[in-house]
N, C-alpha and C positions, 0 to 999 in steps of 0.2 A: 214595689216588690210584692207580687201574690204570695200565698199560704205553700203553695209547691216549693214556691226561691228559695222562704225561709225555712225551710226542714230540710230541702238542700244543702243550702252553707252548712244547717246544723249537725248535719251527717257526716257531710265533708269535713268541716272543724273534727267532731271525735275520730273519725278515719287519718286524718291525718296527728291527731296527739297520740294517738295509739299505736299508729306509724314510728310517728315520731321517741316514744318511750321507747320501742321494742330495739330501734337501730341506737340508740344511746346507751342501750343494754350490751351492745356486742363491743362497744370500746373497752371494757374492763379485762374481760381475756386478750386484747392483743396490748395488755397497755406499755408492752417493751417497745413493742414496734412506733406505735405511737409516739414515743418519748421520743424514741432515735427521729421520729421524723422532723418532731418538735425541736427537738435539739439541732438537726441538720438546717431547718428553718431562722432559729437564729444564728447559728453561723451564717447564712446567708446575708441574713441584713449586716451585721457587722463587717462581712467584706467589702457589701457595695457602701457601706454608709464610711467605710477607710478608704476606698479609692476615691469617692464622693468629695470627702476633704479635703484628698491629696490634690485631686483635682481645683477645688479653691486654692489653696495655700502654693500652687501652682503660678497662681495670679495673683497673689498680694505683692505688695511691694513696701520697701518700707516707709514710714510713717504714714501707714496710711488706715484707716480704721478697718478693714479686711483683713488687715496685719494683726492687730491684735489679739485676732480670734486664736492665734497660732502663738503663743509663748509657751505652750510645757514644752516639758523635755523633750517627748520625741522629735517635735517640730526644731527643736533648736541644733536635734542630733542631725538632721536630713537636711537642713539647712545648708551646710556647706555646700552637701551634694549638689542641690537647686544652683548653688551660685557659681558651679564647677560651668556648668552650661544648664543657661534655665532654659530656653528654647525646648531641648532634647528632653529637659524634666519634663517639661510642661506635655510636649506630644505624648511622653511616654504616660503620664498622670491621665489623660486623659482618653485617653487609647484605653487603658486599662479598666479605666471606668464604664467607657462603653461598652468594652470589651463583655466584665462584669456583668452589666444592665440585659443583654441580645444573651448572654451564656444562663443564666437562672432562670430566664423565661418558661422555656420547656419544663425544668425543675418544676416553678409553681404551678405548671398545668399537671403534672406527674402526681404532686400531693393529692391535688383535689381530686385527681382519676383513683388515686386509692383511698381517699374516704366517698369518694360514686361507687368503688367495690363494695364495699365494706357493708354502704347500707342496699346494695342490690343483693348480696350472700354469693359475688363473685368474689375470685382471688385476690386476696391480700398481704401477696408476699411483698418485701422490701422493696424488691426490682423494680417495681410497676412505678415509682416515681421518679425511672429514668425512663421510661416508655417514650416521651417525645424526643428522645436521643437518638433510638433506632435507624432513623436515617433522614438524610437532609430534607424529605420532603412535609415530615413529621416535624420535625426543628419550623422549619418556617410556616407551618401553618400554626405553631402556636405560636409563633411571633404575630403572625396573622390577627391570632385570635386578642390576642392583648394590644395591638392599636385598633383593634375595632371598639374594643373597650373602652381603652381611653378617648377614641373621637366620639362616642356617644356620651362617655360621663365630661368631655370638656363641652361641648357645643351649650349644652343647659347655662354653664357658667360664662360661656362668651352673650349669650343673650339674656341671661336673667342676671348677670350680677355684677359682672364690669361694667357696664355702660355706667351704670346709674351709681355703682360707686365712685368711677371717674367724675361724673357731674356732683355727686355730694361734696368730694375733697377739693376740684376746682372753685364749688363756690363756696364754701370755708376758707381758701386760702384768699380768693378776690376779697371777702368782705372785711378783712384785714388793713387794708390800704383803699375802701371804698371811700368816699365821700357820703355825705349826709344824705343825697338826692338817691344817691345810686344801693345802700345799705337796705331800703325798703324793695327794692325790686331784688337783689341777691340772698336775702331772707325770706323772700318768698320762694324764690328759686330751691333753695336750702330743705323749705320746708317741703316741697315739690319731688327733691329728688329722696326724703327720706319716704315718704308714702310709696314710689315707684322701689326705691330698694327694699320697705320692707314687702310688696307686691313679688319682687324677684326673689327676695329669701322660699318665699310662700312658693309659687312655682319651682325655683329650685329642686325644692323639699319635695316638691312632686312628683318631680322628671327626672332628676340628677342621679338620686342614690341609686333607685330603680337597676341601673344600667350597671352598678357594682354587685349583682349576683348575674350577671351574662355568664363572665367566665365559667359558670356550676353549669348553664346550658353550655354552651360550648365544648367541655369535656365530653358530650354524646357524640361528638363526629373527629372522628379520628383514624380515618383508612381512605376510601377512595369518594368522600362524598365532594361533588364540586361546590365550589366557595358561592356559587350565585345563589343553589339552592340551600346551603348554612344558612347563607344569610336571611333568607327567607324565612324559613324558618325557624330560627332563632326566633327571629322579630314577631311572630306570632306566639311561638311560646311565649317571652318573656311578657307580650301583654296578655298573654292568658293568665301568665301567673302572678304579674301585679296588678290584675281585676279582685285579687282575692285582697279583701280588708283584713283577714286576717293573717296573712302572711305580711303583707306590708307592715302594719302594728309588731310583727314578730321582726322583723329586720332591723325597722326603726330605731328598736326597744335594745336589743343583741347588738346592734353595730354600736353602739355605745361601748360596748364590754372595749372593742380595738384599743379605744382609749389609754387603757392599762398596757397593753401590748409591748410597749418602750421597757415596762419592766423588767423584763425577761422571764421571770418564772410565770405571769399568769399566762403567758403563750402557750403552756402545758395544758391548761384548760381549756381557754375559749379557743384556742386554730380547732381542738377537735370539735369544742360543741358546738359552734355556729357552724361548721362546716357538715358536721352530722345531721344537723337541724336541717342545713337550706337544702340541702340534698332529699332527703324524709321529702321535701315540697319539689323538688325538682325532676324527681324519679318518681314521680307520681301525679304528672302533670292530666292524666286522666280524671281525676279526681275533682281537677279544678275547673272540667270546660265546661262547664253548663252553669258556672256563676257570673253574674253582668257586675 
């Protein structure tokens, strides 16, 4: 890296924390709207994460260790109902669920499109996070946009971390019932496949998270753009944007916070500020092309 690159980055780093403070500044005046949305967000996981259940408890049976997950009350109230006709539960449980899963889609594109207002100084009225509602062509492209997501954040894990965690547990469970001859070769194997899984962790860590800030690019195309040319471009932004070490360090460090998310109240916090943050880096993708 020449003398240019690094006063570059160093530019870009203050341009963008400078960015970055001024749009964290503008959460405070809207912080009702905020809330509601926060709050709207966890209702949301709590309905998929009940139908989600219902959908297990759907398939348990008794004495069976699925079953046990399900002994409070309410499972014992609904119980009946399942044994009235469980077929009928079961479609309905599960119908429901999916139902659930394909109906909040748009929702979560809606959030993120009003915290990309927020820090662009466009409209930040409540509306804006039914926007992919407006009409079915909209509905399905952010459905669109969320299995792009996930075939990009799964493929890392079908090749950097199954394989070789399949082969670590297979020769763990063989060397159990090996013989004397055979324990030297499956301990080698053993040791083989932890080097290759911790190798997969490593790449993972590379390639995988990367693709969990797509979504924040994606919120840019949302009217008549064709899907060949998204994709295209997407996939150039996002390696523009995770060229930058220091945004990567900043996601790394910030996706951490999810962690707490279960909690329910720090949702209040971190959905706005990781979302305010990545946004500062993704509405400001000029910023970042001229770093390797």
């Amino acid at each position: 890296m020449n003398e240019h690159q690094i006063w570059l980055e160093d530019q870009t780093k203050k341009n963008i924390k400078k960015i970055r403070k001024e749009n964290l500044k503008k959460i405070g005046p809207r912080w009702p709207k905020v809330t509601l949305i926060c709050t709207f967000k966890i209702l949301e996981s709590y309905i998929k994460s009940f139908f989600f259940y219902m959908s297990l408890f759907s398939f348990s049976k008794p004495n069976t260790s699925l079953n046990h997950y399900f002994n409070g009350s309410f499972y014992q109230t609904i119980s009946p109902i399942k044994d009235l006709n469980e077929p009928i539960f079961t479609v309905f449980s599960v119908f429901m669920f999916l139902f659930a899963f394909f109906f909040f889609i748009p929702f979560d594109y809606g959030i993120l499109l009003w915290f990309s207002n927020l820090t662009q100084n466009k409209s930040t009225k409540i509306s804006i996070v039914f926007f992919y509602y407006k009409n079915v062509k909209l509905f399905f492209r952010s459905i669109f946009f969320k299995f792009e997501m996930y075939f990009r954040f799964t493929i890392p894990i079908l090749i950097f971390l199954i394989p070789e965690t399949i082969l670590f547990i297979y020769t763990c469970t063989k060397m159990q019932t090996a013989n004397e001859n055979e324990k030297f070769f499956f301990s080698l194997t053993v040791f083989i496949s932890i080097i290759f899984l911790i190798f997969g962790i490593a790449l993972f860590c590379k390639f995988g998270p990367k693709n969990l800030v797509l979504p924040y690019l994606q919120t840019t195309y949302r009217y008549n753009d064709k899907l060949k040319t998204m994709c295209k471009i997407t996939s150039k932004n996002l390696k523009k944007l995770t060229t930058s070490k220091y945004f990567n360090v900043f996601v790394s460090i910030a996706s951490l916070l999810f962690i707490l998310q279960p909690l329910v109240i720090p949702t209040f916090f971190i959905l706005p500020y990781f979302s305010t943050c990545v946004f500062s880096f993704t509405n400001n993708l000029g910023l970042l092309r001229d770093q390797a």
